[in-house]
Structures are given as structure tokens and as C-alpha cells.
CHARMM-style PDB file with segment names, atoms N, HN, CA, C and O in Angstrom:
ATOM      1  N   UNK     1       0.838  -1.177   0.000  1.00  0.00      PROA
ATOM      2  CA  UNK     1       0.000   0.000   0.000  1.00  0.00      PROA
ATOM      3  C   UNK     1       0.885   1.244   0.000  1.00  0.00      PROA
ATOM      4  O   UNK     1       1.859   1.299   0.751  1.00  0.00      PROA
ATOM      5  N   UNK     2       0.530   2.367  -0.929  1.00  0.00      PROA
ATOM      6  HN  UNK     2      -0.261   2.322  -1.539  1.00  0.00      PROA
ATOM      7  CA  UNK     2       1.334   3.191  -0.798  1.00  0.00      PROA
ATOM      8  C   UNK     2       0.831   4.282   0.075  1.00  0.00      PROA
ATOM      9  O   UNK     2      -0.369   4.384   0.330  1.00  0.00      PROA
ATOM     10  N   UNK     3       2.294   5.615   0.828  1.00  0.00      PROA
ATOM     11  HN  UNK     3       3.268   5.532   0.621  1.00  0.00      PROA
ATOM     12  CA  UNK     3       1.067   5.639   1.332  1.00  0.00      PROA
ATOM     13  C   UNK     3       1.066   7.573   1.423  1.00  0.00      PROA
ATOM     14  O   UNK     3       1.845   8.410   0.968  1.00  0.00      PROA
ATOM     15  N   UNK     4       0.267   7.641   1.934  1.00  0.00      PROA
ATOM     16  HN  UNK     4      -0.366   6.961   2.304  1.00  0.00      PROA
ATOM     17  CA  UNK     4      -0.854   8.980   0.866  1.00  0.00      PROA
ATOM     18  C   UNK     4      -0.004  10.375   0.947  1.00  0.00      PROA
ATOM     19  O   UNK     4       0.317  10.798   2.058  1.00  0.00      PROA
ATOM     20  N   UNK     5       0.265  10.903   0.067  1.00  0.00      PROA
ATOM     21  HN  UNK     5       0.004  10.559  -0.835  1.00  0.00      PROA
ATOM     22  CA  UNK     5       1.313  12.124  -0.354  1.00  0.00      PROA
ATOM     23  C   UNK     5       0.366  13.538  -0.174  1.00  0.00      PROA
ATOM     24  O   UNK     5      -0.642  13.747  -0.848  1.00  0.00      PROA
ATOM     25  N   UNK     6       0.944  14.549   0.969  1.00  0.00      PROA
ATOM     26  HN  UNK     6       1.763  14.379   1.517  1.00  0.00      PROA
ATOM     27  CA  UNK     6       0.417  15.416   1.317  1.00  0.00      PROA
ATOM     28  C   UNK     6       0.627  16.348  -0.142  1.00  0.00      PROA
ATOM     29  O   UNK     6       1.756  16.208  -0.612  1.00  0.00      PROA
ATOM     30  N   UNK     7      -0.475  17.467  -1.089  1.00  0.00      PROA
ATOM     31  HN  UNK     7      -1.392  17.581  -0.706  1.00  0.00      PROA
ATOM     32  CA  UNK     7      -0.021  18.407  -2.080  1.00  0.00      PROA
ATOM     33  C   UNK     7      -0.542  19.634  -1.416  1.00  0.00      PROA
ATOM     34  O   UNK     7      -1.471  19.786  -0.622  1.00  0.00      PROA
ATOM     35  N   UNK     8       0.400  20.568  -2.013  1.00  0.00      PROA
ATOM     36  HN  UNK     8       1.155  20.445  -2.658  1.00  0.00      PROA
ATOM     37  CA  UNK     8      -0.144  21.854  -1.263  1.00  0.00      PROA
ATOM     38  C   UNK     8      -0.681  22.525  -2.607  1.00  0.00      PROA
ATOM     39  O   UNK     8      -0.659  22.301  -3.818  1.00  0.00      PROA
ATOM     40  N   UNK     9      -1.176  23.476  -1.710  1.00  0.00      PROA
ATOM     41  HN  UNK     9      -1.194  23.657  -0.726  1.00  0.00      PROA
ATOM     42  CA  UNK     9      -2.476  24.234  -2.723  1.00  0.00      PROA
ATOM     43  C   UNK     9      -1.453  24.991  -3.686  1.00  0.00      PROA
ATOM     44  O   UNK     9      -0.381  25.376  -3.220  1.00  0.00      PROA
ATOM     45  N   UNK    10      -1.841  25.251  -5.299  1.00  0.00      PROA
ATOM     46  HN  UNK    10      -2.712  24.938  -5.678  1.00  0.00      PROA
ATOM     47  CA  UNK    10      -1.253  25.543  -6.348  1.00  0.00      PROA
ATOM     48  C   UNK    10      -2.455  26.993  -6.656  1.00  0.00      PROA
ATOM     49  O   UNK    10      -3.679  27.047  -6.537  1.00  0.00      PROA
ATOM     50  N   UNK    11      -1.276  28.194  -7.150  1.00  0.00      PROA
ATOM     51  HN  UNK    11      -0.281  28.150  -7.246  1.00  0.00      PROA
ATOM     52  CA  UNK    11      -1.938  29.013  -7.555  1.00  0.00      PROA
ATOM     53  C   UNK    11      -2.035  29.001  -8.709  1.00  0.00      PROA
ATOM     54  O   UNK    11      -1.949  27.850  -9.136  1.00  0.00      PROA
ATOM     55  N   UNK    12      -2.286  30.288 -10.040  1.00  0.00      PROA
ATOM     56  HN  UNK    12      -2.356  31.223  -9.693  1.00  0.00      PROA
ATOM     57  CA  UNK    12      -1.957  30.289 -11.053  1.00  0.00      PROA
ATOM     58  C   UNK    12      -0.369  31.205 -11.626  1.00  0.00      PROA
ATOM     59  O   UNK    12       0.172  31.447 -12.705  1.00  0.00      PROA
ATOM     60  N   UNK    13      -0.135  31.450 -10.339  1.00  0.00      PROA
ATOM     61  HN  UNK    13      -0.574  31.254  -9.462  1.00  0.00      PROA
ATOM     62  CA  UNK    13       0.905  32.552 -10.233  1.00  0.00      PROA
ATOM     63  C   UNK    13       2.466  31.487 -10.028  1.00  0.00      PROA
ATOM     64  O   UNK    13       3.653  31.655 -10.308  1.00  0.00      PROA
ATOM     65  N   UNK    14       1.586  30.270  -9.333  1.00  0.00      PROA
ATOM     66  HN  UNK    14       0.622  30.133  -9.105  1.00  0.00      PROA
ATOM     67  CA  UNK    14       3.219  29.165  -9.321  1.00  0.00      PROA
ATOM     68  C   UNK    14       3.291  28.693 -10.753  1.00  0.00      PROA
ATOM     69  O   UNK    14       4.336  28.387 -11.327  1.00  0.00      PROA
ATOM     70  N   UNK    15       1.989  28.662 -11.313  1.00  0.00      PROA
ATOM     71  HN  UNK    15       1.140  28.911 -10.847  1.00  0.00      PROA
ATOM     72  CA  UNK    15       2.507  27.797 -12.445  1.00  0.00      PROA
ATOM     73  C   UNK    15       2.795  28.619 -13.830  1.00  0.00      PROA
ATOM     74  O   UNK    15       3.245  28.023 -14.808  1.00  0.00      PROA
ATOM     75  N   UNK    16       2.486  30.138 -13.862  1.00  0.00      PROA
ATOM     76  HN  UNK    16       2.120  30.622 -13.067  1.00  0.00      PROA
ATOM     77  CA  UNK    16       2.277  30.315 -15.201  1.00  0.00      PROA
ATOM     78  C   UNK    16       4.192  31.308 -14.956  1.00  0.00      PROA
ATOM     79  O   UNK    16       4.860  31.839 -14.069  1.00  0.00      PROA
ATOM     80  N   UNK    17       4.264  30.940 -16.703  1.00  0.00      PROA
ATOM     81  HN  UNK    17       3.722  30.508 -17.424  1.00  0.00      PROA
ATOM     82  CA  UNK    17       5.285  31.870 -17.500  1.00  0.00      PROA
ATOM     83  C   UNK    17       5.326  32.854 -17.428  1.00  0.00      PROA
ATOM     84  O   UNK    17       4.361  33.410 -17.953  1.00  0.00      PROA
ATOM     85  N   UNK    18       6.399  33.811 -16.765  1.00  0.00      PROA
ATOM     86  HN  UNK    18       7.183  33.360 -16.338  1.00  0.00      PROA
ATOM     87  CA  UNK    18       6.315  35.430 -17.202  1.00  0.00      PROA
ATOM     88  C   UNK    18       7.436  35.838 -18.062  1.00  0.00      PROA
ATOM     89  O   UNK    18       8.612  35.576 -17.810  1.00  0.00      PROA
ATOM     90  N   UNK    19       7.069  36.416 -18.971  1.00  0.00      PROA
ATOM     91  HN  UNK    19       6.114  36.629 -19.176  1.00  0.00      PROA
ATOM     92  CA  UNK    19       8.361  37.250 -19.234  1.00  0.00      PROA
ATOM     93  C   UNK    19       8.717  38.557 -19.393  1.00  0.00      PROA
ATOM     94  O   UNK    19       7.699  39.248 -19.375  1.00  0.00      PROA
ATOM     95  N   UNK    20       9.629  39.153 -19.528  1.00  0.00      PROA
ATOM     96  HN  UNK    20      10.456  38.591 -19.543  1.00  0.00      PROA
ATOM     97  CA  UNK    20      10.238  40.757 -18.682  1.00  0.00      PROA
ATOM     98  C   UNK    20       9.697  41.000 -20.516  1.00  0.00      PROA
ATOM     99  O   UNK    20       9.398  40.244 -21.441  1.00  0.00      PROA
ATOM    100  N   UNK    21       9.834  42.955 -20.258  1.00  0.00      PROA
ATOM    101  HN  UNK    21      10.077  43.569 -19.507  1.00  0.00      PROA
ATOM    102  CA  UNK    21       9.071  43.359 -21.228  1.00  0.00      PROA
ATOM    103  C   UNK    21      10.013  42.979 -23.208  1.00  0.00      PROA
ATOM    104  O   UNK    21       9.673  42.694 -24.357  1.00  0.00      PROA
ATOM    105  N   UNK    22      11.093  43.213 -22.514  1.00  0.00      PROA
ATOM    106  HN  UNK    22      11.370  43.444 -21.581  1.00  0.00      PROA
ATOM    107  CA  UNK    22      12.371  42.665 -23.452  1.00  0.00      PROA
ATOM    108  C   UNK    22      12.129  41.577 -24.140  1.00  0.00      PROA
ATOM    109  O   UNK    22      12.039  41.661 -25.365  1.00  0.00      PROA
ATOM    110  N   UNK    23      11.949  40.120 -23.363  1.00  0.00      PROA
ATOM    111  HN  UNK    23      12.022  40.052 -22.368  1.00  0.00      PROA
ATOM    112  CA  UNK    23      11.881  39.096 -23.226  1.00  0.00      PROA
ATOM    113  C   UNK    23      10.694  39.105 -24.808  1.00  0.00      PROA
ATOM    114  O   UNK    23      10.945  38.815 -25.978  1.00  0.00      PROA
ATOM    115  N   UNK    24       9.655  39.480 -24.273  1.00  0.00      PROA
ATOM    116  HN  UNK    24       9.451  39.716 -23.322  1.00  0.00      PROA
ATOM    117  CA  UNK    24       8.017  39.408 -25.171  1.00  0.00      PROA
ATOM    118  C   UNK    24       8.464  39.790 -26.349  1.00  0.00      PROA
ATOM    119  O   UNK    24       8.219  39.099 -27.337  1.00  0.00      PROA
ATOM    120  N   UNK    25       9.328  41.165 -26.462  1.00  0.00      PROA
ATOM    121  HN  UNK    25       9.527  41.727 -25.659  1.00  0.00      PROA
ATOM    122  CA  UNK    25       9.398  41.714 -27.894  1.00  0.00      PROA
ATOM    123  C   UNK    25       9.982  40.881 -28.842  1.00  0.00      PROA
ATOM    124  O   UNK    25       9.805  40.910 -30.060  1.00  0.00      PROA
ATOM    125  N   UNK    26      10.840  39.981 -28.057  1.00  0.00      PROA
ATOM    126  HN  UNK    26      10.983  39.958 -27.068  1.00  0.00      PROA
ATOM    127  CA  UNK    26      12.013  39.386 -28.959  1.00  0.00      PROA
ATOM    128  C   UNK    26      10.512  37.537 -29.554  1.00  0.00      PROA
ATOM    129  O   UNK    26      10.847  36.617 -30.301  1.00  0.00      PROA
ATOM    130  N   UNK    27       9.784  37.611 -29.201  1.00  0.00      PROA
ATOM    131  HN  UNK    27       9.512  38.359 -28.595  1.00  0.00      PROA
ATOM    132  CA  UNK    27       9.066  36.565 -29.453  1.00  0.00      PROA
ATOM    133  C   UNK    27       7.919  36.896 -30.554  1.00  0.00      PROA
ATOM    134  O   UNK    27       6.994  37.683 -30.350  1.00  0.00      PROA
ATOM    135  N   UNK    28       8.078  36.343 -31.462  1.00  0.00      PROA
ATOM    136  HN  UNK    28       8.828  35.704 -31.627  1.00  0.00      PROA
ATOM    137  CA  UNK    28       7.244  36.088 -33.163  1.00  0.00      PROA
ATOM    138  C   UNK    28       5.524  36.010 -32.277  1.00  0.00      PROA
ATOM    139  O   UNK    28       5.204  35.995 -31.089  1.00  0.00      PROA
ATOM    140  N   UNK    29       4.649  35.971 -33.735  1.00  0.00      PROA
ATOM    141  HN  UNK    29       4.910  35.983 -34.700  1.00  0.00      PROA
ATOM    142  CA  UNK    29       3.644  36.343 -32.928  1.00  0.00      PROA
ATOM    143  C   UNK    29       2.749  34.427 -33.145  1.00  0.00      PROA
ATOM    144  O   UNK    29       1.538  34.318 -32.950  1.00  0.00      PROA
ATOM    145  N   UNK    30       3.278  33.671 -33.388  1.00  0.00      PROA
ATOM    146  HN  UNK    30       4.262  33.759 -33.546  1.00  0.00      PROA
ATOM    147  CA  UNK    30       2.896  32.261 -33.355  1.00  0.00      PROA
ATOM    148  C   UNK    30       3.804  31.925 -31.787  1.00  0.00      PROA
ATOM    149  O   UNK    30       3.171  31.040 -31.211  1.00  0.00      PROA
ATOM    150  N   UNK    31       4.816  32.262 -31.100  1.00  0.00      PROA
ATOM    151  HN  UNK    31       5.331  32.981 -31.568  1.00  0.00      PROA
ATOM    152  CA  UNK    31       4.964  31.955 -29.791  1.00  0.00      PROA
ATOM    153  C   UNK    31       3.826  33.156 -29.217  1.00  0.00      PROA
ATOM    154  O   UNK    31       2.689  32.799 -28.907  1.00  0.00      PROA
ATOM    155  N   UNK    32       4.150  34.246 -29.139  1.00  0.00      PROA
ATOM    156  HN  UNK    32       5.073  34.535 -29.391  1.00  0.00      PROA
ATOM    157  CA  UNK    32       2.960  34.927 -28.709  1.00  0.00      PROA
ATOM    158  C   UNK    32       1.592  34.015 -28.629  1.00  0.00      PROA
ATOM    159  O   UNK    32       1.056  33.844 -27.535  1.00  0.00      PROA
ATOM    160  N   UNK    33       1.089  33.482 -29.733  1.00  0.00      PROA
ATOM    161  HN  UNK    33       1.525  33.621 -30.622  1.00  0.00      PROA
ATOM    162  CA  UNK    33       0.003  33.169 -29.494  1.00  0.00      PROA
ATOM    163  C   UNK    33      -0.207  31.721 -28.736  1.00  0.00      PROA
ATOM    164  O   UNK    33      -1.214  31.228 -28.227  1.00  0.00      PROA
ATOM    165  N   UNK    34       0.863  31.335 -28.835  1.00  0.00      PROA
ATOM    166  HN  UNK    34       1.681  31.735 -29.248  1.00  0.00      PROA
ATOM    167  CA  UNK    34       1.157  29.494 -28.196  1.00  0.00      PROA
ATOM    168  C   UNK    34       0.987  30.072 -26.300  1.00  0.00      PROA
ATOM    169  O   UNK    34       0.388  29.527 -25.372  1.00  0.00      PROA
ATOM    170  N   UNK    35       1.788  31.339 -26.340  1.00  0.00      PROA
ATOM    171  HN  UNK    35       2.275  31.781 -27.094  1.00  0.00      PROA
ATOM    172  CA  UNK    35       2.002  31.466 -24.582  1.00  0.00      PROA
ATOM    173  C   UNK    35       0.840  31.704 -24.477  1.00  0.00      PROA
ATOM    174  O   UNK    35       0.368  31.080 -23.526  1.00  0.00      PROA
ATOM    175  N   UNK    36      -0.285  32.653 -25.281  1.00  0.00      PROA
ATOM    176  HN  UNK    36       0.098  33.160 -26.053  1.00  0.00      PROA
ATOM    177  CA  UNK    36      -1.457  32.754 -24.090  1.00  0.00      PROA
ATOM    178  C   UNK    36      -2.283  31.513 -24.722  1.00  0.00      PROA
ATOM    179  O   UNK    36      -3.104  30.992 -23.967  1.00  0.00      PROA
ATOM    180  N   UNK    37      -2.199  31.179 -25.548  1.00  0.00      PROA
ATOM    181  HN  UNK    37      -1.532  31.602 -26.161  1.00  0.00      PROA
ATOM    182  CA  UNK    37      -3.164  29.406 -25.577  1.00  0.00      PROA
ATOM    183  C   UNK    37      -2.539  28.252 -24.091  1.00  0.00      PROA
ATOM    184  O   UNK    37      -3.377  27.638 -23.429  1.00  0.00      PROA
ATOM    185  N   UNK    38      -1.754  28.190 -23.927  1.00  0.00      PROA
ATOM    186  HN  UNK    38      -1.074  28.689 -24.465  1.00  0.00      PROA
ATOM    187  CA  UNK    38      -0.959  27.451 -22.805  1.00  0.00      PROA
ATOM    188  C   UNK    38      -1.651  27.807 -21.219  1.00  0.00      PROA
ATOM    189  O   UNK    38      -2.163  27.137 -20.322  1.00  0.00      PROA
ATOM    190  N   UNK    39      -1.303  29.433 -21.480  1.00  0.00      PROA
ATOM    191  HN  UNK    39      -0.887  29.977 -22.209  1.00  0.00      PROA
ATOM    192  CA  UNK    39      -2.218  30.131 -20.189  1.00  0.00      PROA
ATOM    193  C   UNK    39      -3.071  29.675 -19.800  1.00  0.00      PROA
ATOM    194  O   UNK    39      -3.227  28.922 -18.839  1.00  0.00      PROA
ATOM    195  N   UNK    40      -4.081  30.295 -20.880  1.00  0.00      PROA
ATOM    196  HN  UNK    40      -3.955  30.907 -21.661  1.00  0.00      PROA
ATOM    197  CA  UNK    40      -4.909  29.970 -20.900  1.00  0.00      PROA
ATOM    198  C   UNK    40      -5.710  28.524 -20.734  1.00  0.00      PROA
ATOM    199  O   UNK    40      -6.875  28.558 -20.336  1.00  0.00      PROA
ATOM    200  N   UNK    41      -4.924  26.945 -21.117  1.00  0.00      PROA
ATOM    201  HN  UNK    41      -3.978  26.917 -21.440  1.00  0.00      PROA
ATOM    202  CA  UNK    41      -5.445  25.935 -20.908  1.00  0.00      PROA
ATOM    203  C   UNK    41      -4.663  25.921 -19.396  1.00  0.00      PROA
ATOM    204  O   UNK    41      -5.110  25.022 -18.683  1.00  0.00      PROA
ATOM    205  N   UNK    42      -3.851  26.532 -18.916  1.00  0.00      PROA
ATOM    206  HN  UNK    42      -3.488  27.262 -19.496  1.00  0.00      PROA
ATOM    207  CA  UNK    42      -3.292  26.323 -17.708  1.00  0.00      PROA
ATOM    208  C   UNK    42      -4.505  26.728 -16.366  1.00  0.00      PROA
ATOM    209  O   UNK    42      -4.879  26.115 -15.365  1.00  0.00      PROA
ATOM    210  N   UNK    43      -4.775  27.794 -16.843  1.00  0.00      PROA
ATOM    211  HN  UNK    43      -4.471  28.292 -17.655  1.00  0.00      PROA
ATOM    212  CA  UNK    43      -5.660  28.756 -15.875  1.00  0.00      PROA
ATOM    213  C   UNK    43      -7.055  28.313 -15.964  1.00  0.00      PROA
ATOM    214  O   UNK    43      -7.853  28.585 -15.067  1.00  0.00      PROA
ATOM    215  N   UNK    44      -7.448  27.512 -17.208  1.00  0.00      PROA
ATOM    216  HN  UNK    44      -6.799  27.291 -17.936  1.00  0.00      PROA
ATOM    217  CA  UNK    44      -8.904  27.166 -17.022  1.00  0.00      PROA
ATOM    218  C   UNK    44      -8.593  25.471 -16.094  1.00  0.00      PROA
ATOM    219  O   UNK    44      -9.311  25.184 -15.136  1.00  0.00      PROA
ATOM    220  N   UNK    45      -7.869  24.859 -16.396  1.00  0.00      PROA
ATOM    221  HN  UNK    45      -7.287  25.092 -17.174  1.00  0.00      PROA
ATOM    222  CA  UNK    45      -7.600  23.706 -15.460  1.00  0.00      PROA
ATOM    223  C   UNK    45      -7.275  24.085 -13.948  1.00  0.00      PROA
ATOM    224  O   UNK    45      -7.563  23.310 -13.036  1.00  0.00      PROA
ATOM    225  N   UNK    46      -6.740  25.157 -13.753  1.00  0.00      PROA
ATOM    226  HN  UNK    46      -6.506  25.787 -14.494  1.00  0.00      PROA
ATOM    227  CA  UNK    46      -6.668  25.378 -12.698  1.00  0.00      PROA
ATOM    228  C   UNK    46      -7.986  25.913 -11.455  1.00  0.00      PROA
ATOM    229  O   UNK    46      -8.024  25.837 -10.227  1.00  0.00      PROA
ATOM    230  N   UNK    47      -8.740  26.335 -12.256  1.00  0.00      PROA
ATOM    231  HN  UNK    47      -8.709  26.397 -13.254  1.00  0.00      PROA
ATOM    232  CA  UNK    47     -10.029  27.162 -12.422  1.00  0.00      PROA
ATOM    233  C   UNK    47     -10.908  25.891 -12.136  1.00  0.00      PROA
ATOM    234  O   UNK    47     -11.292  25.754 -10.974  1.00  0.00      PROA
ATOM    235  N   UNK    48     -11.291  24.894 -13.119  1.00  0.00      PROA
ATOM    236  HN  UNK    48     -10.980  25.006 -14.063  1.00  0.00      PROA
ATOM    237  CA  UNK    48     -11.985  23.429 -13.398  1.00  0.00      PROA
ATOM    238  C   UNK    48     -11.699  22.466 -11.795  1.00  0.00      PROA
ATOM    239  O   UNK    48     -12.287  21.438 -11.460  1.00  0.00      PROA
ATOM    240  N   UNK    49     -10.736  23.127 -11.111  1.00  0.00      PROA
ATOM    241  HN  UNK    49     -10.258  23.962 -11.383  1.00  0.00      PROA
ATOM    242  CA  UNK    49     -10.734  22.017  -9.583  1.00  0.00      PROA
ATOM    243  C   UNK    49     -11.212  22.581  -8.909  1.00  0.00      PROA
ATOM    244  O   UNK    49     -11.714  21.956  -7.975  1.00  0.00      PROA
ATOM    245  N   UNK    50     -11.389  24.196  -8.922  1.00  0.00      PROA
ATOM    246  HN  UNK    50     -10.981  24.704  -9.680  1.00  0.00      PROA
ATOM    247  CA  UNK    50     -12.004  25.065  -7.237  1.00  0.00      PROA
ATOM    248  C   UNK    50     -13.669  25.174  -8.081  1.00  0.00      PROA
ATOM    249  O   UNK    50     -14.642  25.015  -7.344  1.00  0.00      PROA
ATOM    250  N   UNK    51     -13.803  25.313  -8.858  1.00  0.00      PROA
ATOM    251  HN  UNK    51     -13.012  25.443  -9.456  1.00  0.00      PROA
ATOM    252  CA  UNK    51     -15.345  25.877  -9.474  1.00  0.00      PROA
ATOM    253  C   UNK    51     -15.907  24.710  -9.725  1.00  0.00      PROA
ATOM    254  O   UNK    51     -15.561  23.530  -9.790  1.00  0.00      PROA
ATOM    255  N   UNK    52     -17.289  25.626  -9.906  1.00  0.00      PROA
ATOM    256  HN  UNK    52     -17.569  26.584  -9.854  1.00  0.00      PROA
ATOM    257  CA  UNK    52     -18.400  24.345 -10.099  1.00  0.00      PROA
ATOM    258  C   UNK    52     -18.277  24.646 -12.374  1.00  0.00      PROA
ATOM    259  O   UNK    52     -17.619  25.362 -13.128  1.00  0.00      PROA
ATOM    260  N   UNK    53     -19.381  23.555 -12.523  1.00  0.00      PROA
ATOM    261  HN  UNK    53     -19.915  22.972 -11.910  1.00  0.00      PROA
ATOM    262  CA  UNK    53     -18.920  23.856 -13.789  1.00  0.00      PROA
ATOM    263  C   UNK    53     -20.255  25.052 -14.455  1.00  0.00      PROA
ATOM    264  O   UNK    53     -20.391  25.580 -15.559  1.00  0.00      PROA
ATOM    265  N   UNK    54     -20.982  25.110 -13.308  1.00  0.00      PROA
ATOM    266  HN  UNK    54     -20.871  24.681 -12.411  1.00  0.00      PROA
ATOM    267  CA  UNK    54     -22.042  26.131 -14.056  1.00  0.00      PROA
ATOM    268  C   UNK    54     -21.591  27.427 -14.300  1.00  0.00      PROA
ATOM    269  O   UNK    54     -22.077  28.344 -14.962  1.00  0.00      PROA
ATOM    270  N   UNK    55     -20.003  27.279 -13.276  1.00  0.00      PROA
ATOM    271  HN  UNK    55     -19.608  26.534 -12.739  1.00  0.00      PROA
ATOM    272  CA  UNK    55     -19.626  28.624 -13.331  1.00  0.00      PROA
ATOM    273  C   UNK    55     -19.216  29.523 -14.476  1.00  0.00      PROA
ATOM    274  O   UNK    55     -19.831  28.981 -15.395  1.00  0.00      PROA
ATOM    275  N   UNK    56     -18.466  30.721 -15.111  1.00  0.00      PROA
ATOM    276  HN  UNK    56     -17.966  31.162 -14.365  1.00  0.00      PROA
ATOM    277  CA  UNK    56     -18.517  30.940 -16.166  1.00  0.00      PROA
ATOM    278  C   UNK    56     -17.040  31.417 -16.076  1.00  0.00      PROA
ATOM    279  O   UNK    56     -16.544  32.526 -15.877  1.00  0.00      PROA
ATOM    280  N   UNK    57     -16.491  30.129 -16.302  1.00  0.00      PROA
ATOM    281  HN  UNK    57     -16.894  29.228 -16.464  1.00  0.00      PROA
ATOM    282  CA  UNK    57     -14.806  29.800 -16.734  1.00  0.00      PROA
ATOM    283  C   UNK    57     -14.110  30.686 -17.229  1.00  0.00      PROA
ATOM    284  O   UNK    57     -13.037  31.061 -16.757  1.00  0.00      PROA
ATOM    285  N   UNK    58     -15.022  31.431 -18.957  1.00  0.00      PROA
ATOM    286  HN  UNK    58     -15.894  31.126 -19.340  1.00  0.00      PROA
ATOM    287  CA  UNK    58     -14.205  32.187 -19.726  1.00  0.00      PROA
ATOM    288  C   UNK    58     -14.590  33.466 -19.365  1.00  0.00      PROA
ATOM    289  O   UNK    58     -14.029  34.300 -20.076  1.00  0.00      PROA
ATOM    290  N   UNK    59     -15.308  33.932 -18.560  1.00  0.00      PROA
ATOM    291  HN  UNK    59     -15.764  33.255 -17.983  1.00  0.00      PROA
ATOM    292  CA  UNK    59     -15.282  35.096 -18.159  1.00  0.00      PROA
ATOM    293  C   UNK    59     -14.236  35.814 -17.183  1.00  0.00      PROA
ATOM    294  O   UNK    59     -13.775  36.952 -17.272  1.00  0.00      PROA
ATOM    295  N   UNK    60     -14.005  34.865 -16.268  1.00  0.00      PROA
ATOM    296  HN  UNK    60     -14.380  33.941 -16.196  1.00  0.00      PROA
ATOM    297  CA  UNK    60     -12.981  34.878 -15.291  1.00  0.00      PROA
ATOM    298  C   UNK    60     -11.568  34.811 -15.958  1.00  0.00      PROA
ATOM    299  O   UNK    60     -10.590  35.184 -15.310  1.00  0.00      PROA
ATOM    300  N   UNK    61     -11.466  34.453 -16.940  1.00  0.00      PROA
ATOM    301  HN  UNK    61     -12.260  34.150 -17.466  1.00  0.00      PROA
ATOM    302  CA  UNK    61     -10.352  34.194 -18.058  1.00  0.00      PROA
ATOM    303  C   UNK    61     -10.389  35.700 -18.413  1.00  0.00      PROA
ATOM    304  O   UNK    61      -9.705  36.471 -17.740  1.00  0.00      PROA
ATOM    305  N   UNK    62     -10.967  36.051 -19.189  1.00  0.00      PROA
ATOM    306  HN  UNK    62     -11.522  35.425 -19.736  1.00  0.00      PROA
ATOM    307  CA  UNK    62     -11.071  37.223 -19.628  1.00  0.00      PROA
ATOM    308  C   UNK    62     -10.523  38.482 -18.822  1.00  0.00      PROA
ATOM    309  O   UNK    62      -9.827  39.436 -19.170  1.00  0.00      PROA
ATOM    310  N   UNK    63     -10.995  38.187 -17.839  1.00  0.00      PROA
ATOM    311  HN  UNK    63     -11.560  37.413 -17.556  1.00  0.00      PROA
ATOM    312  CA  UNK    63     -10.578  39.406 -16.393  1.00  0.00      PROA
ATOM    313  C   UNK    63      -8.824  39.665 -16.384  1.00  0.00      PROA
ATOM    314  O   UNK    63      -8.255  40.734 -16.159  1.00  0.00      PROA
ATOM    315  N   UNK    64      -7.925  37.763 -16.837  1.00  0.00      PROA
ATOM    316  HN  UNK    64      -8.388  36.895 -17.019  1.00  0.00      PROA
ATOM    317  CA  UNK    64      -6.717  38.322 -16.908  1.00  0.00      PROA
ATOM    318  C   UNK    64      -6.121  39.241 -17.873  1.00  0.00      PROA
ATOM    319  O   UNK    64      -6.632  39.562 -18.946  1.00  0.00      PROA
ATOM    320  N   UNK    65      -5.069  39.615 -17.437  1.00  0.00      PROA
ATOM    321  HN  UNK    65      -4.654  39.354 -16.565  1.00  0.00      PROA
ATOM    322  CA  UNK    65      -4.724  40.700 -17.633  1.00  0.00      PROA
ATOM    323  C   UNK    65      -2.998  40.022 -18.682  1.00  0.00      PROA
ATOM    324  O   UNK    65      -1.934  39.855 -18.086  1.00  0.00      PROA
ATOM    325  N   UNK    66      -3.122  39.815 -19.868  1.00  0.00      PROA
ATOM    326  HN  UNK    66      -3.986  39.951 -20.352  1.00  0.00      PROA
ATOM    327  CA  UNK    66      -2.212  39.316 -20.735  1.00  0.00      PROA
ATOM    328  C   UNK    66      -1.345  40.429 -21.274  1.00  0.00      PROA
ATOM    329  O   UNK    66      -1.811  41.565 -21.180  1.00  0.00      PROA
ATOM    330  N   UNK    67       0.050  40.250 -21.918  1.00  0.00      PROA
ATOM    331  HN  UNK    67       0.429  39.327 -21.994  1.00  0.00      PROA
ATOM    332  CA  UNK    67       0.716  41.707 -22.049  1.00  0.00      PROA
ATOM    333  C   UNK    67       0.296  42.126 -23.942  1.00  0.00      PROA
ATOM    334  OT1 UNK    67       0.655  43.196 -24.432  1.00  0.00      PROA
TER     335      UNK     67
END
């Protein structure tokens, strides 16, 4: 029996990518669009464990604030 592994609570702030303003310019706009598709499936999964599903996912999406 194995036996049961304590996880601590995950924000969206541990898991997502930032990069400095430098960083963004130097990136084509097909990575541009890959980082906020990624985010974005990052933040709605993250979203999909605390919410119910009636809730309204892409609205709360929307609220972030992308560069």
C-alpha cells in the first residue's frame, strides 16, 4: 500500500510563464500566441478544480490581464 502524499495548494501565479518586457518583444507572434493558448489551458484547469462547472470559466479568463 502506498502511502498517501500530502499536495499543497497551487496558484496560477506558481505555475504560469512570465516574461520581462524585453523578453516578449524578442518573441514572433505564433509563440505569442502558443504562450497565451498554454495560459490559458493552464488557468482554465486550474479554475476546473475550485469551481463548479455552471460557473462561467471564460469570463474569469477574460478578467486576466495578458501583455
Amino acid at each position: 500500500m502506498r502511502p498517501k502524499l500530502e499536495m499543497e495548494p497551487v496558484t496560477f501565479e506558481d505555475v504560469a510563464v512570465n516574461f520581462t518586457s524585453g523578453e516578449w518583444t524578442m518573441l514572433d507572434s505564433s509563440q505569442k500566441k502558443l504562450y497565451r493558448d498554454v495560459m490559458k489551458e493552464t488557468f482554465l484547469n486550474l479554475i476546473s478544480i475550485e469551481k463548479t462547472q455552471e460557473e462561467n470559466f471564460e469570463e474569469d479568463y477574460q478578467n486576466l490581464r495578458f501583455r
